[in-house]
C-alpha positions as CSV (number, residue, x, y, z in Angstrom):
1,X,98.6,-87.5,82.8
2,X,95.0,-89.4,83.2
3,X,92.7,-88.6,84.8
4,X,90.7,-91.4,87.2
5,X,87.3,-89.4,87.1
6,X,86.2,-86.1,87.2
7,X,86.5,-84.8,90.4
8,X,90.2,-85.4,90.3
9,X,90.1,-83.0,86.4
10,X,88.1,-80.7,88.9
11,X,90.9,-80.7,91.3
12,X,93.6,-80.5,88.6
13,X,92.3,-77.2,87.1
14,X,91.8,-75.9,90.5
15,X,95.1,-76.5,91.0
16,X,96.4,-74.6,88.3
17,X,94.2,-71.5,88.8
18,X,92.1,-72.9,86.0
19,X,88.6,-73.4,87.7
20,X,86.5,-70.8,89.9
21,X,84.2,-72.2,92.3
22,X,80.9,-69.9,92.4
23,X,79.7,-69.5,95.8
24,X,76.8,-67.3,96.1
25,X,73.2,-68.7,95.0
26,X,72.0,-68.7,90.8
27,X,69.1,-69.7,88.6
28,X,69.7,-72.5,86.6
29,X,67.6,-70.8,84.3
30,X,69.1,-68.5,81.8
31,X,71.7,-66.6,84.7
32,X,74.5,-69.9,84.5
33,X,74.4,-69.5,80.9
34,X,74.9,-65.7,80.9
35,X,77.6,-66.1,83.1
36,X,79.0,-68.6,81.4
37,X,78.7,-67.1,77.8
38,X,81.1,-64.0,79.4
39,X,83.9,-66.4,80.8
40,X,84.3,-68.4,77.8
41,X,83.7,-65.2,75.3
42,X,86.7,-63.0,77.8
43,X,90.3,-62.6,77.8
44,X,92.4,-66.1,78.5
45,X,92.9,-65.1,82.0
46,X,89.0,-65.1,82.8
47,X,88.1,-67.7,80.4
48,X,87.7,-70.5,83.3
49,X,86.3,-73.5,84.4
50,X,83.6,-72.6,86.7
51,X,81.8,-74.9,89.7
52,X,79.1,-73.5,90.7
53,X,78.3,-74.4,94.3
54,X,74.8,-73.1,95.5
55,X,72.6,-73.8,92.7
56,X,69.2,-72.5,93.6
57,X,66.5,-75.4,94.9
58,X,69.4,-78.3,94.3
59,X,71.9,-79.5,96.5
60,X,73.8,-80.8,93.3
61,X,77.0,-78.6,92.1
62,X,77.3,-77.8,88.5
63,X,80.3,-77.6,86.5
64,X,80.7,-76.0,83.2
65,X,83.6,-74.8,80.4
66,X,85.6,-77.6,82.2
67,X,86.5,-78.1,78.6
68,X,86.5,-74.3,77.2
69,X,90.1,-73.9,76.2
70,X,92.9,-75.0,74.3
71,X,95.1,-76.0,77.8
72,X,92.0,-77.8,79.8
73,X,91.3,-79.7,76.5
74,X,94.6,-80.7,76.4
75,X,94.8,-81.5,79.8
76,X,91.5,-83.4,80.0
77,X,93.6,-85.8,77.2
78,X,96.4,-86.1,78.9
79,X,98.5,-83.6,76.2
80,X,100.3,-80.3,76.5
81,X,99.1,-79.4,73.2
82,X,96.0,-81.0,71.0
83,X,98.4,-81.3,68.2
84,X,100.0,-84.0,70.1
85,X,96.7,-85.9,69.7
86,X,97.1,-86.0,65.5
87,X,100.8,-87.2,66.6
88,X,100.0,-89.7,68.5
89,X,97.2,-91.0,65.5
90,X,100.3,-90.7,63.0
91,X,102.5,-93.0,64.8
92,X,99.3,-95.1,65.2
93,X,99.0,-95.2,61.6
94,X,102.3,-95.8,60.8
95,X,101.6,-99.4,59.7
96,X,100.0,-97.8,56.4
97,X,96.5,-99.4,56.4
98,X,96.4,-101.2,52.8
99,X,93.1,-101.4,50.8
100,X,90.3,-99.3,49.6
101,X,89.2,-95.6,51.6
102,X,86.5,-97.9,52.9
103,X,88.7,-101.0,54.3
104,X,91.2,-98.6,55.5
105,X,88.7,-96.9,58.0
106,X,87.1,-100.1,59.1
107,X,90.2,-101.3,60.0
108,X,91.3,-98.4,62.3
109,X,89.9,-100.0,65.7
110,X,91.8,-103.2,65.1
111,X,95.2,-100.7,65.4
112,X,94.6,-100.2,69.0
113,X,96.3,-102.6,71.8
114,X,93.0,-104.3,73.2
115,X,95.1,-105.4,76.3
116,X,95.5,-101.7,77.6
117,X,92.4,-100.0,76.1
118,X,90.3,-102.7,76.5
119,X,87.0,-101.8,79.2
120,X,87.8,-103.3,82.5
121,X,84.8,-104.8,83.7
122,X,83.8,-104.2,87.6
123,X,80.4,-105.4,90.2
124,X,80.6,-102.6,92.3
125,X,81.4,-98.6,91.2
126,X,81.0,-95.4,92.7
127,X,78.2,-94.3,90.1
128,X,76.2,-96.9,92.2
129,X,76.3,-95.2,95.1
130,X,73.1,-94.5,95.3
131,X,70.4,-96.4,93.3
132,X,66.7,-95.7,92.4
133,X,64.4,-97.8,91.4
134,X,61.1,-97.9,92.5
135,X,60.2,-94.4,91.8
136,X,63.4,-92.7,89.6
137,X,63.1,-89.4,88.9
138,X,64.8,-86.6,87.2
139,X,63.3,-83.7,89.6
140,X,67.0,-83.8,91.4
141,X,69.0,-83.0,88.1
142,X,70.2,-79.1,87.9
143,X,69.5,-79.6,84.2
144,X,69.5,-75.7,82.6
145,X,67.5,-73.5,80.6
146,X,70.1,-72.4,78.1
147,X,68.1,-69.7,76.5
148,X,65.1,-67.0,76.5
149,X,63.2,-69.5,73.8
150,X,64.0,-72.9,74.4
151,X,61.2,-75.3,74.7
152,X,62.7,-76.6,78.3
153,X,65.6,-77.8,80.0
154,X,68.3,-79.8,78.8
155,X,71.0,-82.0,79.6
156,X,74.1,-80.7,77.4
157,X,76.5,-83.4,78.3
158,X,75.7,-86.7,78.2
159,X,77.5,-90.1,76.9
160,X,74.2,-91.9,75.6
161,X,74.8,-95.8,75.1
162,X,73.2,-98.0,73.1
163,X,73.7,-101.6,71.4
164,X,72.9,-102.6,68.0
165,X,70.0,-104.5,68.3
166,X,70.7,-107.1,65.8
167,X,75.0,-106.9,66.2
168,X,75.4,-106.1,70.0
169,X,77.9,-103.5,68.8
170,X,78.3,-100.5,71.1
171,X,77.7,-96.8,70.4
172,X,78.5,-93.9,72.7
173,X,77.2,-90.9,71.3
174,X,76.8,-87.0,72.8
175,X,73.1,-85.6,72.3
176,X,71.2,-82.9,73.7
177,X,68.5,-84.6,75.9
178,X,65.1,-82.2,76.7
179,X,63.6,-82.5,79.8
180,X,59.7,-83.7,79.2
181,X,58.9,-84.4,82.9
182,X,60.1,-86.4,85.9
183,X,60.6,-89.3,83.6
184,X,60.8,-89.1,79.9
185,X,63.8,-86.8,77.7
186,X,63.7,-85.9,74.1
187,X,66.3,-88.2,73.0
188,X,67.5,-85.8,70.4
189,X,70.0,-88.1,68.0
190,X,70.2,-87.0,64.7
191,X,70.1,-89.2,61.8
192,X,73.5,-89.3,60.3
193,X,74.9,-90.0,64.3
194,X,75.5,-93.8,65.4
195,X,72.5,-93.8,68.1
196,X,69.9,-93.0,65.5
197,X,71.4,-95.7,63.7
198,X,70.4,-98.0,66.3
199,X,67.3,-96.8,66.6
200,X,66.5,-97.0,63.0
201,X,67.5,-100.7,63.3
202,X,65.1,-101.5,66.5
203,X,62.5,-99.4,64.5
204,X,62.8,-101.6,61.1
205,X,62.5,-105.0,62.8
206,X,59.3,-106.9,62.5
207,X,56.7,-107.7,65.0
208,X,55.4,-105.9,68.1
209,X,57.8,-102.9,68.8
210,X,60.6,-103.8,71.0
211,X,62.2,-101.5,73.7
212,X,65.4,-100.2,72.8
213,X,67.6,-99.9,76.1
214,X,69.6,-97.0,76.5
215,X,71.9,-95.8,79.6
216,X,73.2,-92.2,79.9
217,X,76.0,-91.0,82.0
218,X,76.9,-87.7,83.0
219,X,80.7,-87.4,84.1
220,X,83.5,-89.4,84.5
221,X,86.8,-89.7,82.8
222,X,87.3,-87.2,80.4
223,X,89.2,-88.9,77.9
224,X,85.3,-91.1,78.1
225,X,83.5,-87.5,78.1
226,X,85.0,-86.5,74.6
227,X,85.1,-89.9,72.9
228,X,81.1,-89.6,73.5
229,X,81.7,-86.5,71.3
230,X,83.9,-87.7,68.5
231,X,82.5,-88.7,65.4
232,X,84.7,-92.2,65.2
233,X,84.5,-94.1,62.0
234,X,81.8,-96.9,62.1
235,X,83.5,-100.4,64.0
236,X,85.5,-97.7,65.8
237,X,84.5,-98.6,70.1
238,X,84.2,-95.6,71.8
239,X,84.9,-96.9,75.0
240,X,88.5,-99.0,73.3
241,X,89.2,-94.9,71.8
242,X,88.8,-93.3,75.7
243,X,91.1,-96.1,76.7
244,X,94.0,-95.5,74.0
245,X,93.5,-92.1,74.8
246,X,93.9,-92.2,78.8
247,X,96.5,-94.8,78.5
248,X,94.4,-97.1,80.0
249,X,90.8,-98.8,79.9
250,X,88.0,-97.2,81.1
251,X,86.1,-99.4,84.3
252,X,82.7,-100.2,83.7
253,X,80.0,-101.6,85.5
254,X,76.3,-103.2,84.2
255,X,73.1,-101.4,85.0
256,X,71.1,-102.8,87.6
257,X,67.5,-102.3,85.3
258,X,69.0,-102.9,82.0
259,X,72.0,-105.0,80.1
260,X,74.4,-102.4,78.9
261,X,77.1,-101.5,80.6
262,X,78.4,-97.4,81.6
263,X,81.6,-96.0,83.1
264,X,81.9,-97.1,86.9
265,X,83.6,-93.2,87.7
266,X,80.5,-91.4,86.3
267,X,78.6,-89.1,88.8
268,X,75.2,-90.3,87.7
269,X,73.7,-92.6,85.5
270,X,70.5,-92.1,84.4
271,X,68.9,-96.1,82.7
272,X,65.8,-96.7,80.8
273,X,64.8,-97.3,77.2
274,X,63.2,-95.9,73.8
275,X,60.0,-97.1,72.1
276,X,61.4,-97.1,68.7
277,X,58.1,-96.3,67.2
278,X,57.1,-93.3,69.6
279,X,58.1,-89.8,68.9
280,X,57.5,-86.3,70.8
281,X,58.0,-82.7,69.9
282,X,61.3,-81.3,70.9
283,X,63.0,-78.0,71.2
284,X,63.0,-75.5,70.0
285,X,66.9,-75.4,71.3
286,X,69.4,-72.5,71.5
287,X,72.5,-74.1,69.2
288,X,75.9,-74.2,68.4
289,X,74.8,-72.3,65.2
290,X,74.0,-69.2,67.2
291,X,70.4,-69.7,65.6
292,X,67.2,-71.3,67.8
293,X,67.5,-75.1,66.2
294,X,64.0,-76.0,64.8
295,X,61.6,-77.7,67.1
296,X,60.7,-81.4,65.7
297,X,59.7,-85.0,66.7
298,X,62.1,-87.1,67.9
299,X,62.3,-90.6,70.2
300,X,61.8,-90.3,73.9
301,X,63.6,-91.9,76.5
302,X,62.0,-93.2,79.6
303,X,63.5,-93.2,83.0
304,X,63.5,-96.7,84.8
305,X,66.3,-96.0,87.3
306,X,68.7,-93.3,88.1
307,X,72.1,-94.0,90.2
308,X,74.8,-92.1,90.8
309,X,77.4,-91.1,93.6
310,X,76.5,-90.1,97.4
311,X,77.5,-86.8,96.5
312,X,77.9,-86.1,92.4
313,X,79.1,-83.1,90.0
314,X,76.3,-82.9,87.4
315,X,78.7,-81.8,84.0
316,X,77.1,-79.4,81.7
317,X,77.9,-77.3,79.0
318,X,76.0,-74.3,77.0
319,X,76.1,-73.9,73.2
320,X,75.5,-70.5,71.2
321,X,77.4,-68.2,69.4
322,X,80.9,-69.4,68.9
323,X,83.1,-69.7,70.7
324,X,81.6,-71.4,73.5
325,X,83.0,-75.1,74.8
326,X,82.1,-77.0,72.2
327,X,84.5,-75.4,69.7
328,X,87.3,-77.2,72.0
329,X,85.8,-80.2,72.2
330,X,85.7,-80.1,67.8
331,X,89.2,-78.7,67.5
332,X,90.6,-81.9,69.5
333,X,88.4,-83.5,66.6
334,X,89.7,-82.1,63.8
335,X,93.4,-82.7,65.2
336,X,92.4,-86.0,66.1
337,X,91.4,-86.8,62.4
338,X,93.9,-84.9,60.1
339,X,96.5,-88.1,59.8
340,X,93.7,-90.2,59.1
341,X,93.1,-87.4,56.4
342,X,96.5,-87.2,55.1
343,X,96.7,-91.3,55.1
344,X,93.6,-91.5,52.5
345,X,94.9,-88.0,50.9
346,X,98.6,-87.3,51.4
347,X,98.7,-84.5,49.3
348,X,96.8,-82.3,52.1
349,X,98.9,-80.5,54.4
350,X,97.0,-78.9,57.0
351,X,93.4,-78.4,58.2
352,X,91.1,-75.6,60.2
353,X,87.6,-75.9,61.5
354,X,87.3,-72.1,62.8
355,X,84.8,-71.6,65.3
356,X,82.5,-68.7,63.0
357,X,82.3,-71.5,60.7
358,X,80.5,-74.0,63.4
359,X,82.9,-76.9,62.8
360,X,80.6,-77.8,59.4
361,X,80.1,-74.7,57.7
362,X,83.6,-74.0,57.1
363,X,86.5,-76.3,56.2
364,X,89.6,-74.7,55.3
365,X,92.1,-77.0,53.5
366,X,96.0,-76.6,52.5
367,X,97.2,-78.8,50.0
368,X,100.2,-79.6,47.4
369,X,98.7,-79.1,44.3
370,X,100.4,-81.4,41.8
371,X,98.0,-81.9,38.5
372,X,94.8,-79.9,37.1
373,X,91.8,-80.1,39.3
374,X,93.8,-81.3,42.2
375,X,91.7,-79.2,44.6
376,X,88.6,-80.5,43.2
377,X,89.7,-83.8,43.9
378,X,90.3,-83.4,47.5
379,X,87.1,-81.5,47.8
380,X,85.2,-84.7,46.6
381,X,86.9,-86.7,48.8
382,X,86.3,-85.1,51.8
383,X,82.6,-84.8,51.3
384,X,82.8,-88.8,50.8
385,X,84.3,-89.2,54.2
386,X,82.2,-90.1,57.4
387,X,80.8,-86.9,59.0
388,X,82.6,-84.8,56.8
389,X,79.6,-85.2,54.5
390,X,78.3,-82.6,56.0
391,X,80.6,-79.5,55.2
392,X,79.2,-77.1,53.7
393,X,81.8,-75.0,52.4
394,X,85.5,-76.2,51.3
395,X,88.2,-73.8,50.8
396,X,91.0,-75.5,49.6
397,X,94.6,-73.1,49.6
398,X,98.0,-74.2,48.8
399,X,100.6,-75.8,50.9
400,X,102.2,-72.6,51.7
401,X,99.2,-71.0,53.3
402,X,99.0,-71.2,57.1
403,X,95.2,-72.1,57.4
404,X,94.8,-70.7,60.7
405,X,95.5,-67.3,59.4
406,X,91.9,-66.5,58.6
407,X,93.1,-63.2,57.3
408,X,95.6,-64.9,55.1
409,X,93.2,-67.1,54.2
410,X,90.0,-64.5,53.1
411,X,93.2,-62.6,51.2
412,X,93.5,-65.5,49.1
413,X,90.2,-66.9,48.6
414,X,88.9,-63.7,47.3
415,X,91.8,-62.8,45.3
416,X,93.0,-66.2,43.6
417,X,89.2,-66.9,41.9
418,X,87.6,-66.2,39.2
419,X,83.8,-67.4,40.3
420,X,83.2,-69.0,37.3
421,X,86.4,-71.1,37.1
422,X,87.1,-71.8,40.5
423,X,83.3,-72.4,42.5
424,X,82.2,-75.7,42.3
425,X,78.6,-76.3,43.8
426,X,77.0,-79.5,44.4
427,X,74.3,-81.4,46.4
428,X,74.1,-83.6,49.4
429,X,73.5,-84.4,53.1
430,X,73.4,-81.1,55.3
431,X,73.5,-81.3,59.2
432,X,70.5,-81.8,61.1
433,X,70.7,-78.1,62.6
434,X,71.5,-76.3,58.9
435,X,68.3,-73.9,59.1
436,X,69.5,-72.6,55.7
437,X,69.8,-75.8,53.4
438,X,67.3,-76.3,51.0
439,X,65.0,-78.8,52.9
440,X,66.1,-80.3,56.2
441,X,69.2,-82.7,56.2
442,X,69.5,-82.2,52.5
443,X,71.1,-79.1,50.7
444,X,73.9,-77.0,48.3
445,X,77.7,-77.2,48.9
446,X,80.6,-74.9,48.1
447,X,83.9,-76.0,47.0
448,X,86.5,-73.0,46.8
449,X,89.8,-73.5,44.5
450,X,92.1,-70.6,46.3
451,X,95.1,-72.1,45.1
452,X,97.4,-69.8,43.2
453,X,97.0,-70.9,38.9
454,X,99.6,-71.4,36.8
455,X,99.7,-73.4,32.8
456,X,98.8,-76.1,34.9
457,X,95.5,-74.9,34.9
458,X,96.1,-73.4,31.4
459,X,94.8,-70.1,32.9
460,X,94.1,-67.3,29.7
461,X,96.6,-64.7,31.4
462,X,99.9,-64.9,33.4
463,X,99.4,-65.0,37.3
464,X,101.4,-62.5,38.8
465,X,104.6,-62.9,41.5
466,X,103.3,-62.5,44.9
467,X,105.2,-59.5,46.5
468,X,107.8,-60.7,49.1
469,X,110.5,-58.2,50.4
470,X,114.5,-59.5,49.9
471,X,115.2,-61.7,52.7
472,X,118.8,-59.1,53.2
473,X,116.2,-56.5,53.5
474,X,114.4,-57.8,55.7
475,X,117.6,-59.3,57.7
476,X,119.0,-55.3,57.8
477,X,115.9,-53.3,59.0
478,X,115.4,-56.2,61.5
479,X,119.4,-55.4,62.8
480,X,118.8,-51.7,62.4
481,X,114.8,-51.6,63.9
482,X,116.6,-49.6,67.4
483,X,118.5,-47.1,65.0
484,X,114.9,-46.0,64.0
485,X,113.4,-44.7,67.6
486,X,110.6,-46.8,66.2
């Protein structure tokens, strides 16, 4: 099931006894999140959706953790389960891409069927409801302030669009955006995301600095909320990915100050531009690391209209200490991307990105070990591909090992080492928001070999049988467990 926009996700969850609606007044400072950080941290039965309706000095609801669960991620993609998604990018991939690691990734947009996920263009959309131009401002926005120490407000979940200035190619990317004043945000894209890319393009041309138009839209489909999320391979449309995913392609409509173009069933879209030269101080900001992300310069967007519909949802989400939202919106990620793993590397069975390792920190990889330094191979290869860069730590086990144990998994990576064998530490890229690397964006990685040895790894002693109870054993005290008064 699609969804059209997201009032009709609202009504969905609702439906299902998956959303609350908040009634009484709250702050949009610091008491949303706190209430907020319960629900989603709580048993599955509390962890909710939640509309709040009486926001205090705004006549705007807000909705939050619309995402914050296995079953409304799934939902919000039209699946029962977000392996389905990975299933549906296998049978995509069926037609085994042929050519190098790099030709096969730039060739993944060309799998999907244009004709269906193709944007549908429109004149007239409910996003343009209302329009302002003459004096926009941002004073309406419910925008919240996450956390005791950030430097402002934010806007947590936007779909940012931008063109390549010299290619016209689209990118639809998800940053945080700090509220300056009435008219300017901290446009905070980091520099391995496709926006900045842009930027850095607008930035390098010669002459007098040109303005780099930008359009940001809050709501909408959801299958267009998370592909703003996803970190798609370069050529790779976001708008063609929210289309394969709904089943159908997302409506949009151009912006009356600017040339781009943003989804027609958003709630509000908020137009303007960056100087590519100019830069502002921003955060600090309460992040996904559960640390205060460093507060540093970055482009500024200014406000030259703001439209949306007569009466619109404004979408957030807060980030902290896992789990919070986000981790649901990486999972569908990581399932999302584990065929296109196994295509370029078929020997890997099975992935996790747990939420205590904050989707980079940790990557925990099953494999079937076939030659000597196997697992060091498919480390390498994994820091060589797209965002993935950015792991810090690898832990690759053997096929065997179910990855989402994490107490299977600590069992083994601890016991099946020897530190000096079995580490393997080496140096590149770090995310923007690492506070630990070694200078910013630039730091040490950990590759873990937890696979069991064997003379394939000419090891100096004989590894031990693992201890496993007869299977008739097991079979009898399983038929006998009543007989026991256990």
């Amino acid at each position: 099931m699609s969804f059209t926009d997201l009032r009709e996700f609202v009504a969905h969850l609702e439906k299902r006894g998956r959303l609350r609606r908040v009634t009484v007044p709250v702050s949009r400072d610091l008491e949303i999140t706190e209430i907020t950080d319960r629900v989603s941290k709580g048993p599955p039965e509390q962890n909710v959706a939640l509309l709040f309706e009486r926001v205090q000095d705004f006549d705007m609801p807000v909705l939050v953790n619309a995402f914050g669960s296995q079953d409304r991620m799934s939902a919000a993609l039209g699946l029962s389960h977000l392996d389905e998604l990975g299933e549906r990018v296998a049978k995509l991939l069926d037609l085994k891409l042929p050519g190098t690691f790099a030709e096969r990734l730039a060739k993944l947009g060309t799998l999907f069927d244009l004709v269906k996920a193709g944007p549908r263009h429109v004149s007239g959309a409910p996003c343009q409801e209302a329009v302002e131009t003459a004096n926009p401002s941002l004073a309406g926005l419910p925008a919240l302030r996450c956390w005791p120490a950030d430097g402002g407000r934010y806007i947590t979940l936007p779909a940012v669009f931008t063109r390549d200035p010299l290619t016209g190619q689209r990118n639809v990317g998800m940053y945080r955006l700090q509220v300056f004043d009435d008219r300017t945000l901290g446009m905070h894209w980091q520099t391995h995301k496709g926006g900045a890319e842009h930027h850095r393009v607008a930035e390098e041309r010669p002459g007098p600095s040109a303005r780099m138009p930008v359009a940001i839209a809050l709501g909408g489909d959801p299958a267009m909320i998370y592909a703003a999320s996803a970190p798609l391979p370069p050529g790779v449309d976001e708008v063609v990915f929210a289309g394969w995913l709904r089943g159908g392609g997302v409506e949009l409509v151009r912006c009356v100050t600017n040339d781009l173009e943003v989804p027609a069933q958003a709630e509000i879209v908020l137009e303007g531009y960056v100087d590519p030269r100019e830069r502002r101080r921003e955060g600090p900001f309460g992040d996904h690391t559960g640390y205060y992300s460093l507060a540093r310069d970055y482009p500024v967007f200014h406000l030259t209209a703001v439209t949306r519909r007569a009466l619109p949802i404004y979408p957030t989400t807060i980030v902290g200490r896992p789990p919070q939202e986000d981790y649901w919106l990486g999972k569908a990620t990581e399932r999302l991307f584990l065929p296109v793993i196994r295509l370029l590397l078929p020997e890997v069975v099975d992935m996790n990105m747990p939420a205590e390792g904050i989707f980079h920190n940790l990557v925990i990889v099953s494999i079937k070990k076939r030659y000597p330094g196997h697992a060091r191979k498919v480390m390498t290869a994994l820091w060589g591909m797209g965002l993935m860069m950015l792991a810090k730590t690898i832990v690759v086990v053997s096929e065997r090992v179910n990855v989402h144990d994490l107490s299977e998994v600590a069992w083994r990576a601890t016991g099946n080492i020897d530190p000096r064998r079995d580490l393997m530490i080496v140096e590149g890229p770090m995310d923007d928001l690492d506070h630990a690397a070694l200078r910013h964006r630039y730091g040490g990685k950990l590759g873990v070999d937890a696979t069991e040895k064997s003379a394939l790894d000419d090891v100096a002693q004989p590894w031990p049988d693992e201890i496993v109870m007869t299977a008739e054993m097991r079979e009898r005290v399983t038929r006998r467990w009543k007989e026991y008064g256990l």
